[in-house]
Backbone as a printed PyTorch tensor [residue, N CA C, xyz], in Angstrom:
tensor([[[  0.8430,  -1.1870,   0.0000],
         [  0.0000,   0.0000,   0.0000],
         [  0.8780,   1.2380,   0.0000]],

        [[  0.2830,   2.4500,  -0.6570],
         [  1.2030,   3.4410,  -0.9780],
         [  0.7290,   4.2660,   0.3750]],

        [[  1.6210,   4.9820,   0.8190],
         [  1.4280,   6.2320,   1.8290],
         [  1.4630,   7.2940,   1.3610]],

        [[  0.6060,   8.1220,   1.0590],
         [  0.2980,   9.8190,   0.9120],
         [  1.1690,  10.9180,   1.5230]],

        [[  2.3040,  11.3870,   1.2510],
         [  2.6120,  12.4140,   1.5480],
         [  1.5340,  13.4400,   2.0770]],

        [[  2.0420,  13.7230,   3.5160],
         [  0.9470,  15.1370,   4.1830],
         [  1.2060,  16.5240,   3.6550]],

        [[  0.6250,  17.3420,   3.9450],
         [  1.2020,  18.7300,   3.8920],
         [  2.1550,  19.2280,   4.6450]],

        [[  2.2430,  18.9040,   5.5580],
         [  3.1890,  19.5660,   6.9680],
         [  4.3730,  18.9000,   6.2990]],

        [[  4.8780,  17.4820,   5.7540],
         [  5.6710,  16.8640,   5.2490],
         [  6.5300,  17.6920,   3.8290]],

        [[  5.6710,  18.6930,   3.1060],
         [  5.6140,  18.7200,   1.7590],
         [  5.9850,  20.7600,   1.9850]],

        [[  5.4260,  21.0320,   3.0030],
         [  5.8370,  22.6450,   3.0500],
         [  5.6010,  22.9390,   4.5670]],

        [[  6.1360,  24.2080,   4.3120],
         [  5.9880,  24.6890,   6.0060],
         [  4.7720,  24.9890,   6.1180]],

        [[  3.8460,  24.6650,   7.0010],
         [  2.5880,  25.1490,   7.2010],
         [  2.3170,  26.3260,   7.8060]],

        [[  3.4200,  26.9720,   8.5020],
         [  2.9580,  28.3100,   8.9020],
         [  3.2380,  29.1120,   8.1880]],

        [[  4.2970,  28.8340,   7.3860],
         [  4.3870,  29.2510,   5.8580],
         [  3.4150,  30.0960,   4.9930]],

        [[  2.8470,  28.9080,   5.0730],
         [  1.3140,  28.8100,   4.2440],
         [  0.5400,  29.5940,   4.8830]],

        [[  0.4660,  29.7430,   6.0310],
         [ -1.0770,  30.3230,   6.7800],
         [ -0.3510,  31.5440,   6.8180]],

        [[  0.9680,  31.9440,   6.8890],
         [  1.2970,  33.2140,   6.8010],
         [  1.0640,  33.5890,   5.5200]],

        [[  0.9490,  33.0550,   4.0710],
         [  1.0470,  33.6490,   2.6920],
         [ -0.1640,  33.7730,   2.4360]],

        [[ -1.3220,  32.8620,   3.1590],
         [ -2.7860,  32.5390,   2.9010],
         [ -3.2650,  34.3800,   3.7690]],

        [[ -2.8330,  34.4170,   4.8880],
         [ -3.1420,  35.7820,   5.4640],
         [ -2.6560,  36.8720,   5.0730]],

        [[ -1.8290,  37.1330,   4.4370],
         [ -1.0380,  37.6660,   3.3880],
         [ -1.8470,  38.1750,   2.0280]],

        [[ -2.2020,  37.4290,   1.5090],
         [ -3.2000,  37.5860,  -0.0090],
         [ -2.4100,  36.6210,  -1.0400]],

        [[ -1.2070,  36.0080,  -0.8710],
         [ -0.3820,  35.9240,  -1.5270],
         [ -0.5520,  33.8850,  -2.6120]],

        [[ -1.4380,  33.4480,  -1.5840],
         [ -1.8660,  32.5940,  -1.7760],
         [ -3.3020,  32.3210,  -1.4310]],

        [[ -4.2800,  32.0630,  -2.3110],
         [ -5.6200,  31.5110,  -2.3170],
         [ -5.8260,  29.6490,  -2.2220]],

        [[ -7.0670,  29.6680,  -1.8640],
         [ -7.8630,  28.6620,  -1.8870],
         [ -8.9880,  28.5060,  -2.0680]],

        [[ -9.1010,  27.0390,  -2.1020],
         [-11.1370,  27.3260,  -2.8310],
         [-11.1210,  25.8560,  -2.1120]],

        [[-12.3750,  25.4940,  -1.5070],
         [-12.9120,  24.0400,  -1.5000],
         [-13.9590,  23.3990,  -2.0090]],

        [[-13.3770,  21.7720,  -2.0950],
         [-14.3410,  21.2990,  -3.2640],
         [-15.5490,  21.5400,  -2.6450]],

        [[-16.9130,  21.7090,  -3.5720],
         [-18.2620,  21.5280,  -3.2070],
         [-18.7190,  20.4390,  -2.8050]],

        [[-18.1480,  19.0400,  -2.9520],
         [-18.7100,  17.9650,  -2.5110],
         [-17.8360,  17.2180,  -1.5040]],

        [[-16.4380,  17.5980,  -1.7350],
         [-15.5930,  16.4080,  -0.9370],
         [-14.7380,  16.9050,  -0.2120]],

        [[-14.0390,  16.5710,   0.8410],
         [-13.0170,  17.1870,   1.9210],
         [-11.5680,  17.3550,   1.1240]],

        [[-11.5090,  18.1960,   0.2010],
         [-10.5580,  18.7280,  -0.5340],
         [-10.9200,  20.1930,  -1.0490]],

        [[ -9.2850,  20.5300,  -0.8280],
         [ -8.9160,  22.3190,  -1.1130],
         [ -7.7620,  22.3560,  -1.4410]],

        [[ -7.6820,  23.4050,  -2.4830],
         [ -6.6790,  23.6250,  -3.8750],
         [ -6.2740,  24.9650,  -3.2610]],

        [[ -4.8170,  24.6310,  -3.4360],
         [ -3.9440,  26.0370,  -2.7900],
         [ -3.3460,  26.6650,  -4.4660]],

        [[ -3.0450,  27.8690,  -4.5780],
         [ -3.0680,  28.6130,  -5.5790],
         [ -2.2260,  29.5830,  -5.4220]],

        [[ -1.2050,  30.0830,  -5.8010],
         [ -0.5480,  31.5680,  -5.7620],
         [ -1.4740,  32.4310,  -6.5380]],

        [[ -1.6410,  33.7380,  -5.9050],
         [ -2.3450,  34.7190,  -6.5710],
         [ -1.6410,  35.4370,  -7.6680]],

        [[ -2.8240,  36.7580,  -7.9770],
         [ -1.7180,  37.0670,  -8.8640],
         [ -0.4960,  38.4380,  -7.8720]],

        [[ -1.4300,  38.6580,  -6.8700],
         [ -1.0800,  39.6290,  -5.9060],
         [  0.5780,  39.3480,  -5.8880]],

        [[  0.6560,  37.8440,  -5.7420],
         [  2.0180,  37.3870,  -5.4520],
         [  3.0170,  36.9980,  -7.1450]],

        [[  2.4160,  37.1110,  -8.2960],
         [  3.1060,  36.9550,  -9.3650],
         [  3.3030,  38.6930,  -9.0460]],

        [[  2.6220,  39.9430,  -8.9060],
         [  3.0020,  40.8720,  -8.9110],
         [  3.8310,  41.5810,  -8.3000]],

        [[  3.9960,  41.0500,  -6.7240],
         [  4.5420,  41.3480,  -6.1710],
         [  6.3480,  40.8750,  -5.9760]],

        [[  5.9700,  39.2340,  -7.0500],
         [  7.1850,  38.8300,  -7.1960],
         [  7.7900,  37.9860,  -5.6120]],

        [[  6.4760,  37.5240,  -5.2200],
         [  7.1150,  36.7580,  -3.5860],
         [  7.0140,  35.1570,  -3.7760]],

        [[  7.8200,  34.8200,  -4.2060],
         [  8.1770,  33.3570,  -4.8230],
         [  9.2800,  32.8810,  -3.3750]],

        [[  8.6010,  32.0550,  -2.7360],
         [  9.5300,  30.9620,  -1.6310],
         [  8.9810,  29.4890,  -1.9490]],

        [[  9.1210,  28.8600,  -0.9890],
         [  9.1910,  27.2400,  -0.8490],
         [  7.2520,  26.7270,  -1.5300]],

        [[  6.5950,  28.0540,  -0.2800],
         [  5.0110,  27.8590,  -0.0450],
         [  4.4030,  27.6220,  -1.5030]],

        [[  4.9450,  29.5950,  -1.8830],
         [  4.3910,  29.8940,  -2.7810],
         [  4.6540,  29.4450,  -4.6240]],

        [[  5.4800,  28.5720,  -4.6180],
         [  6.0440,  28.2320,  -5.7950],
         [  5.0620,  26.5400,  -5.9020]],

        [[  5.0820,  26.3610,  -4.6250],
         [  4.0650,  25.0700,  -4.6310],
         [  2.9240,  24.8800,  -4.4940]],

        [[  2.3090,  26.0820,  -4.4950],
         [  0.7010,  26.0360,  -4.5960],
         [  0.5280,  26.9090,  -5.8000]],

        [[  0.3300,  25.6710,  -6.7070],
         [  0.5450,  26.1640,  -8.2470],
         [ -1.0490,  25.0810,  -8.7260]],

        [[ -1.6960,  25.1410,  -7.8090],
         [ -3.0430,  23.7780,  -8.0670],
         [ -2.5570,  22.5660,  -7.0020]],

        [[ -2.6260,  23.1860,  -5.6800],
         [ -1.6760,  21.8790,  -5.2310],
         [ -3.3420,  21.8230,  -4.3950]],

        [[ -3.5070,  19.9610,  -4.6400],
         [ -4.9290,  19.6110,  -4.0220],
         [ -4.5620,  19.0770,  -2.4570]],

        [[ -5.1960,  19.2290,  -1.4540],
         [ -5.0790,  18.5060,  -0.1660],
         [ -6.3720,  17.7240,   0.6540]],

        [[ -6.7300,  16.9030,   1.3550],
         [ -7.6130,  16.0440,   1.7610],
         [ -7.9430,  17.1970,   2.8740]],

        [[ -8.4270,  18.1310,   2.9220],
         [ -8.5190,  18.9880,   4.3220],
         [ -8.9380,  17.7500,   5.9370]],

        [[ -9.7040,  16.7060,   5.5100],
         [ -9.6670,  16.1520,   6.6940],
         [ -8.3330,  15.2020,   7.1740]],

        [[ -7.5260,  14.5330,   6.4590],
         [ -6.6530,  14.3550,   7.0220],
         [ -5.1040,  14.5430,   6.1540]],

        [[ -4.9080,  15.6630,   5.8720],
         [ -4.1310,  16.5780,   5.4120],
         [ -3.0580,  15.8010,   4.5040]],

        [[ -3.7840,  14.6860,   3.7560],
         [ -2.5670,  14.2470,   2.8530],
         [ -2.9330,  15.0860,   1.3390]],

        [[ -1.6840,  15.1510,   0.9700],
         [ -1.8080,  15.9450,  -0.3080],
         [ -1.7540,  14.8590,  -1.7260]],

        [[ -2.7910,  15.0800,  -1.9560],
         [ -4.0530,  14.0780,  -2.8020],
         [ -3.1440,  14.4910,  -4.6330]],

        [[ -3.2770,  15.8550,  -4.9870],
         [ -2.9570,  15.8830,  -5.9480],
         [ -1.7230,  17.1700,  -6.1980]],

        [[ -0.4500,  16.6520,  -6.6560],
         [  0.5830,  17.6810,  -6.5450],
         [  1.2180,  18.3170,  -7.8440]],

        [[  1.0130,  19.6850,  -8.2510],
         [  1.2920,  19.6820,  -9.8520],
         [  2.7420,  20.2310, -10.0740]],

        [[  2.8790,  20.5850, -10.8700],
         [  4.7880,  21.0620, -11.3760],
         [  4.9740,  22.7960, -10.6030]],

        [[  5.7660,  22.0630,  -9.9460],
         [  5.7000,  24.2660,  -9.0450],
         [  6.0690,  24.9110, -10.4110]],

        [[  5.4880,  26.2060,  -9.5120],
         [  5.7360,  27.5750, -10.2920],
         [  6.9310,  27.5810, -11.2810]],

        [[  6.8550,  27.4300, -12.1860],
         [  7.8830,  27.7920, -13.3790],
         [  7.6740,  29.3280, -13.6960]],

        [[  9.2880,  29.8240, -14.3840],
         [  9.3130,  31.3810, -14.8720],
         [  9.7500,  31.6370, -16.0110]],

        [[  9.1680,  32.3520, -16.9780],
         [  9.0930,  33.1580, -18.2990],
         [ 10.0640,  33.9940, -17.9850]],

        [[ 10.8620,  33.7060, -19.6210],
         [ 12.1980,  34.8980, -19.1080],
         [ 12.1130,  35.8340, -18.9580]],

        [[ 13.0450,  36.4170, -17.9980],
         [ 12.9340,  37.3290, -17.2970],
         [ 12.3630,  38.0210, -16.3320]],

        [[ 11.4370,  36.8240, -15.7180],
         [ 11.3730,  37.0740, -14.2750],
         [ 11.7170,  36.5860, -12.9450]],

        [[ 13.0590,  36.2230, -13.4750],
         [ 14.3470,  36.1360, -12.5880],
         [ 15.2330,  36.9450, -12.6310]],

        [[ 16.3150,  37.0210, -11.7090],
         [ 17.3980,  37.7180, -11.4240],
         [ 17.9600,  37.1600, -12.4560]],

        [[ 19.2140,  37.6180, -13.3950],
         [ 19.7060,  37.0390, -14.4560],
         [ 21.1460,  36.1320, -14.0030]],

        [[ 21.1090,  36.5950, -12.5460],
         [ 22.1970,  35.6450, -11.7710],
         [ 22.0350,  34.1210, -11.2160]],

        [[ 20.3520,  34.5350, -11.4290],
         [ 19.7750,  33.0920, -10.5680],
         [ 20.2550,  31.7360, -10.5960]],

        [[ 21.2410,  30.8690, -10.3170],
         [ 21.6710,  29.4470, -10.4380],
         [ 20.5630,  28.7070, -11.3500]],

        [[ 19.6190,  28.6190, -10.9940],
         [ 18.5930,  28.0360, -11.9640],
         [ 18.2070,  27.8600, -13.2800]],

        [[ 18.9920,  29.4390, -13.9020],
         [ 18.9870,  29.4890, -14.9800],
         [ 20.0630,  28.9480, -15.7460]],

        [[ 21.3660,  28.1350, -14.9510],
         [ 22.2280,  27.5410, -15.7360],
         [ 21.9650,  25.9210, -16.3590]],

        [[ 22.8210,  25.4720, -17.2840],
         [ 22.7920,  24.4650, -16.6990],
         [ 21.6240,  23.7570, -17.4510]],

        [[ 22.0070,  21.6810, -17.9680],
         [ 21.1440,  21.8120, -19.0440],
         [ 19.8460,  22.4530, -18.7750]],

        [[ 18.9950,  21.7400, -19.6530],
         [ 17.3670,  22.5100, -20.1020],
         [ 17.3230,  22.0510, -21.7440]],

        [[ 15.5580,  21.7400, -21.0890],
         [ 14.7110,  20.8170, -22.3420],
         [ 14.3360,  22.0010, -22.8240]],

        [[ 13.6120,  21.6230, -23.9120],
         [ 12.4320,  22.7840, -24.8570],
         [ 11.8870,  21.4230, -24.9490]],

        [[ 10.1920,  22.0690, -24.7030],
         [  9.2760,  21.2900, -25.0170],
         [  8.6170,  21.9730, -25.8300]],

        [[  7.5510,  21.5180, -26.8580],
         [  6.6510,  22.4460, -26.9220],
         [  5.1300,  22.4000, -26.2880]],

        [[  4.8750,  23.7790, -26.2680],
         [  4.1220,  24.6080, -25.2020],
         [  2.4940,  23.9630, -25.5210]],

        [[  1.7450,  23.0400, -25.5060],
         [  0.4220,  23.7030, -26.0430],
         [ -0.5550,  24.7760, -25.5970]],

        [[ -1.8270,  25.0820, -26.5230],
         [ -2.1100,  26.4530, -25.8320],
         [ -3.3470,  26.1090, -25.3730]],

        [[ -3.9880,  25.6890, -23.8060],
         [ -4.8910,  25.6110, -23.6840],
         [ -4.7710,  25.7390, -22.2190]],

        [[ -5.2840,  24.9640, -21.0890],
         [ -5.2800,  25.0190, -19.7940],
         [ -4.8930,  23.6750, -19.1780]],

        [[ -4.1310,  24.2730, -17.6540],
         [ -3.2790,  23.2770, -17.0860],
         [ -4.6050,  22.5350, -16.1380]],

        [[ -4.5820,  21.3980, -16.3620],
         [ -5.8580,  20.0800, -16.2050],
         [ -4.7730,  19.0230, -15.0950]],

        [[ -4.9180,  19.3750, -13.5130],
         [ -4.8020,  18.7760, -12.8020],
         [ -5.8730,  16.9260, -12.4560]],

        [[ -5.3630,  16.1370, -12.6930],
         [ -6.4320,  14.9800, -12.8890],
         [ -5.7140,  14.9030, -11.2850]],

        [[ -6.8450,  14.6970, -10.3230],
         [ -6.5030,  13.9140,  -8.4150],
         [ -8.0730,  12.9280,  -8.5830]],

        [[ -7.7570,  11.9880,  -7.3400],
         [ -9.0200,  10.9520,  -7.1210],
         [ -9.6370,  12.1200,  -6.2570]],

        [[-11.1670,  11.6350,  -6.7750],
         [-12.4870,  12.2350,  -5.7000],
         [-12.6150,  11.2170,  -4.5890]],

        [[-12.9980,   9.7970,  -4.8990],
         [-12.8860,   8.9120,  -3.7150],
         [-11.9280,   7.8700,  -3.7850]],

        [[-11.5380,   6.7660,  -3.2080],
         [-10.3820,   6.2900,  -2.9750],
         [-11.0380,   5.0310,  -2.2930]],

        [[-10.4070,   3.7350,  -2.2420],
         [-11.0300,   2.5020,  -1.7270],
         [ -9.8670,   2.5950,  -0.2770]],

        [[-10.2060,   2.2860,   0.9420],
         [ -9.4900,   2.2290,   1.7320],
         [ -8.5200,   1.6020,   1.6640]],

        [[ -8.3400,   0.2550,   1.1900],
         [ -7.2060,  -0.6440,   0.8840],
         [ -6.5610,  -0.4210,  -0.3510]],

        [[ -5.5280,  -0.0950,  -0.6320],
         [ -4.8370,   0.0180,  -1.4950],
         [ -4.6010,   1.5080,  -1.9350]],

        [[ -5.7370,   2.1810,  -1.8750],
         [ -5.2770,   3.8020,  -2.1070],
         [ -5.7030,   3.2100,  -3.4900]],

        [[ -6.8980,   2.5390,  -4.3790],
         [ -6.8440,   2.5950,  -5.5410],
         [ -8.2230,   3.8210,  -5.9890]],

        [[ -8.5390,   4.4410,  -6.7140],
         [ -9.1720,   5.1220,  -6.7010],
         [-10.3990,   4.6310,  -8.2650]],

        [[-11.4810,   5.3030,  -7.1860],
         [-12.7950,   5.0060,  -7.6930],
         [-13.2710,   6.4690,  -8.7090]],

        [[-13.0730,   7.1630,  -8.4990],
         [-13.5670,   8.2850,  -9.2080],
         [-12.2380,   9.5160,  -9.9010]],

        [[-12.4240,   9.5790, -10.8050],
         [-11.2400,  10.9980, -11.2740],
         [-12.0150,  12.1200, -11.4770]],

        [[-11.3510,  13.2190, -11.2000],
         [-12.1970,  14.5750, -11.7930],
         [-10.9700,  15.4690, -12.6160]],

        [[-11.0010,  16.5270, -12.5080],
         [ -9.6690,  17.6400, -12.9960],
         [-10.3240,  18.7220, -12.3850]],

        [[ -8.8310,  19.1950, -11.5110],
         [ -9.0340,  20.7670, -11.2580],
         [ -8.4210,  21.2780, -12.5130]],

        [[ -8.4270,  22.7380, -12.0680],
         [ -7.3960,  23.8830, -13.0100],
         [ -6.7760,  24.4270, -11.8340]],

        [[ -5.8630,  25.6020, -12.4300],
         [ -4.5670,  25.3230, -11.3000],
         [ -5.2600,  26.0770,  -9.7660]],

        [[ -6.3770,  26.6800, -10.2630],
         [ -6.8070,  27.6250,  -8.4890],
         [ -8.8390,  27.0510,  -8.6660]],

        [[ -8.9470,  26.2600,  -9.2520],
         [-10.3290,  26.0030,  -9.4490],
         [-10.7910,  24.3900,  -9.4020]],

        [[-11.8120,  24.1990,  -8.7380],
         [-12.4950,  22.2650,  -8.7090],
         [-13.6790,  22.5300,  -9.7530]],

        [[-14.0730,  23.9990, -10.3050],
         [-15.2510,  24.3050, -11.0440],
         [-15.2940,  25.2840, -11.9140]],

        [[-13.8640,  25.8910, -12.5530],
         [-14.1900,  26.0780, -13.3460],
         [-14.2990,  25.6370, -14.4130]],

        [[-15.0460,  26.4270, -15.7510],
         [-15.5800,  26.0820, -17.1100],
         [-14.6860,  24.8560, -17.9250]],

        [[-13.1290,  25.0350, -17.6160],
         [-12.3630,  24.0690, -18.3010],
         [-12.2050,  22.9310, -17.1190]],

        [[-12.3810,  22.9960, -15.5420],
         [-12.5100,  21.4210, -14.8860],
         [-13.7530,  21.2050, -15.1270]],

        [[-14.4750,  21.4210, -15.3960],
         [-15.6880,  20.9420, -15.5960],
         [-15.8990,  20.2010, -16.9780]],

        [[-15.5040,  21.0100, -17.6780],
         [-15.1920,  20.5780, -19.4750],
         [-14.3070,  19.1270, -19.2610]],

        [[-13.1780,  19.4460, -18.7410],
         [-12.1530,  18.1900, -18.5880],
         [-12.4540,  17.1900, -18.0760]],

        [[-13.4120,  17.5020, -16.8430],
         [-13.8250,  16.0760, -15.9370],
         [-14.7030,  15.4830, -17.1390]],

        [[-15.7240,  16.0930, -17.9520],
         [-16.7890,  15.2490, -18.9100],
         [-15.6360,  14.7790, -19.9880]],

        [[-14.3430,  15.4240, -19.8170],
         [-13.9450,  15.1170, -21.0370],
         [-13.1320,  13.6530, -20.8260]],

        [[-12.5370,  13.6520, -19.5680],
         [-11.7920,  12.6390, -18.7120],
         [-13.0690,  11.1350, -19.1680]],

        [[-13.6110,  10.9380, -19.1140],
         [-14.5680,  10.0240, -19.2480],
         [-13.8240,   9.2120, -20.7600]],

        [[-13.7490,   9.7500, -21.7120],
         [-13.4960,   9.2900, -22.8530],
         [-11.6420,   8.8890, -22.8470]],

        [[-11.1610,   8.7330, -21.4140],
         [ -9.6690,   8.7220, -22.1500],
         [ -9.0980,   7.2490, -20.9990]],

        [[ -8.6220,   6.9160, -21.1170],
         [ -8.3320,   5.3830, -19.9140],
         [ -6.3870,   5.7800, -19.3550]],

        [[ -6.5740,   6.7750, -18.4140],
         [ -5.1830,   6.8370, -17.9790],
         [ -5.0110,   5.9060, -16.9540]],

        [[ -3.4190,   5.2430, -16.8150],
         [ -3.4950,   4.1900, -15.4590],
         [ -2.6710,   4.7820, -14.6260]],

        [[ -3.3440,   5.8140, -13.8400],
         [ -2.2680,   6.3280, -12.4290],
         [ -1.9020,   5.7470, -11.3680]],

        [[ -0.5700,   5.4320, -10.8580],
         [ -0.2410,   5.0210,  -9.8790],
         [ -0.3890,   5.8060,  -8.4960]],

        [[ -1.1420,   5.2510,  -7.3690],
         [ -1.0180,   5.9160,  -6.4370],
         [ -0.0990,   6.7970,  -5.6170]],

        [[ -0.5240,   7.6350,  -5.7070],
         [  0.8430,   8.9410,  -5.2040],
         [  1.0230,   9.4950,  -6.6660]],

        [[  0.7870,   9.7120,  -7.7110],
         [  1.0960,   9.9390,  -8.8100],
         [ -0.2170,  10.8240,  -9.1660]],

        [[  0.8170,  12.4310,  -9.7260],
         [ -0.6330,  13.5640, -10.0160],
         [ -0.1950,  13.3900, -11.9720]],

        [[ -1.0800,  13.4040, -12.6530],
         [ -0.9380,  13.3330, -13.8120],
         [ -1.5780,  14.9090, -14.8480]],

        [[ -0.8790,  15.6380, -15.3380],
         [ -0.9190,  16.6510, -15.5360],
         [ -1.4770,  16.4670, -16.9260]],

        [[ -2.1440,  17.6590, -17.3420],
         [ -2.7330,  17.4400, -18.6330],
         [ -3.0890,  18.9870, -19.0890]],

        [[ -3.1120,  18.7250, -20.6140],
         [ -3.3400,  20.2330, -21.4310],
         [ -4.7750,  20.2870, -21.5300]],

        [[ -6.0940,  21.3220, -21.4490],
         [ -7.1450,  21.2350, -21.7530],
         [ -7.5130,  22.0550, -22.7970]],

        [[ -7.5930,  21.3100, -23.5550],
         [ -7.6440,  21.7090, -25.1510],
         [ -9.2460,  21.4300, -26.0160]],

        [[ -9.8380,  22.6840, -26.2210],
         [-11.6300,  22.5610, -26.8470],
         [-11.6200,  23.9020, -27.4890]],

        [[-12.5090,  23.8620, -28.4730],
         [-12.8560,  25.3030, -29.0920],
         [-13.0060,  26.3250, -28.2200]],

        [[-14.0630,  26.2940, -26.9500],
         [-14.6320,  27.4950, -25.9740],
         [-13.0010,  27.8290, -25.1490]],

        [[-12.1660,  26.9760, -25.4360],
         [-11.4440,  27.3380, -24.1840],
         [-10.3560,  27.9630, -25.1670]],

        [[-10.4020,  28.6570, -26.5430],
         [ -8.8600,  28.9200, -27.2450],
         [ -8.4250,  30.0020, -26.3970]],

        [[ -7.4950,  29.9260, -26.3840],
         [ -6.5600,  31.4760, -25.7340],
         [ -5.9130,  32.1310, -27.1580]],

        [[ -5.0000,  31.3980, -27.8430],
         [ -4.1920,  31.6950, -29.1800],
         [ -4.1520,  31.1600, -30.1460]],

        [[ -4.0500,  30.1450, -30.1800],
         [ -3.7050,  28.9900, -31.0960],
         [ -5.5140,  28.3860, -31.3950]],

        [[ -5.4820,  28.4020, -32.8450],
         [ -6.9270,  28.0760, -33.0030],
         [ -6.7310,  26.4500, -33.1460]],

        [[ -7.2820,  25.5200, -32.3580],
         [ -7.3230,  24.1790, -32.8300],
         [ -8.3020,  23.4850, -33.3920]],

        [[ -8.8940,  24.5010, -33.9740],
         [-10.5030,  24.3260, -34.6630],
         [-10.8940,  23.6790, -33.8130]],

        [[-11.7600,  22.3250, -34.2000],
         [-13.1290,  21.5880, -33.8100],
         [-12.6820,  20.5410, -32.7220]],

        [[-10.8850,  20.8990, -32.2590],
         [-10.3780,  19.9140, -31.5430],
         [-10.7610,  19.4870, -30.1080]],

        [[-10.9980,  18.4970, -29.3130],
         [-11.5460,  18.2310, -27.7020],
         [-10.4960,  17.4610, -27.4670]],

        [[ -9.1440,  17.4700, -26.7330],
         [ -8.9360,  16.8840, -25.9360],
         [ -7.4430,  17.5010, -24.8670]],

        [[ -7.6210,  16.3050, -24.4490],
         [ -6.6900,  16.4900, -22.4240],
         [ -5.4860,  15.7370, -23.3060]],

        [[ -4.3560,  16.4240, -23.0580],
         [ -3.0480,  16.2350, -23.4860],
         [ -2.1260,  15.5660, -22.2840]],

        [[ -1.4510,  14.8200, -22.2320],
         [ -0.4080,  14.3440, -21.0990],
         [  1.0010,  15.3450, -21.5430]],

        [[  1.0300,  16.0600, -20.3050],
         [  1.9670,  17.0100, -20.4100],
         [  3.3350,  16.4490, -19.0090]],

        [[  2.6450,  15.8250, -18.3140],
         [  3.6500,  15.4530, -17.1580],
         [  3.1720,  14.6940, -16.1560]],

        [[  3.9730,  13.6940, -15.2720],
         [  3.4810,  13.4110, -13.9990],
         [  4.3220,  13.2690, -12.5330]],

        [[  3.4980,  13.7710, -11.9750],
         [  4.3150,  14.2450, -11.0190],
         [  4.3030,  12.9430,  -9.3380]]])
């Protein structure tokens, strides 16, 4: 049986309740189930306050009743130049992928079988939302696709449909892209 990484395990929690009182980080909870999605605002892309907390609540899902962190997505990544140009980070190899243009589609379990941690239900957040227009789109869209996630394993995905273009027109296209797993 797999064990769930907690939150207290995964970041500082006073951390958090300091960035959450702050403005610097949001949350939302699900409408049906004992889960809440931590989010950097934009208060904090503006302000430029990037630490441990805030780089990891990028759609990061948690069980609010017993604080294991259910679904974990790729921290905060940065567009050039919004780093110091000294930053260590920026050395040193580095992939190019390419980008698609649609929305980042967090897939976590809604319920879970006690034994085994195998899970009965999938949905998709987006990176600060359990409801908006594209998790909602994605969860109906999730139905049509057979991913096999391993427990402890968040599986990241592009959400890609006509209503949702940002740039890139993909005409009449519907689907959830595997972009990573974490």
């Amino acid at each position: 049986m797999f064990t769930m990484i907690t939150l207290t395990e995964l970041l500082d929690t006073d951390l958090l309740n300091d960035m959450v009182e702050l403005g610097y980080v949001k949350y939302q909870c699900h409408p049906t189930a004992p889960l809440v999605i931590y989010n950097y605002s934009h208060k904090a892309q503006y302000d430029r306050v990037w630490n441990d907390v805030t780089k990891k609540c990028r759609g990061l899902i948690v069980n609010s009743d017993t604080g294991e962190v259910v679904a974990r997505p790729l921290e905060k990544f940065f567009n050039l130049g919004e780093h110091d140009e000294n930053d260590p980070t920026l050395t040193g190899p580095f992939t190019i992928a390419n980008k698609l243009d649609g929305s980042l589609g967090i897939i976590y379990p809604l319920t879970t079988h006690e034994f085994g941690n195998e899970c009965d239900e999938w949905a998709v957040a987006t990176r600060g939302s359990f409801t908006s227009p594209q998790a909602i789109k994605a969860t109906e869209m999730l139905k049509d696709y057979q991913f096999d996630i391993p427990p402890g394993c968040t599986l990241l995905v592009e959400i890609i449909y006509p209503q949702n273009r940002i740039v890139v027109d993909y005409g009449k296209e519907e689907k959830l892209v595997a972009i990573a797993s974490i």
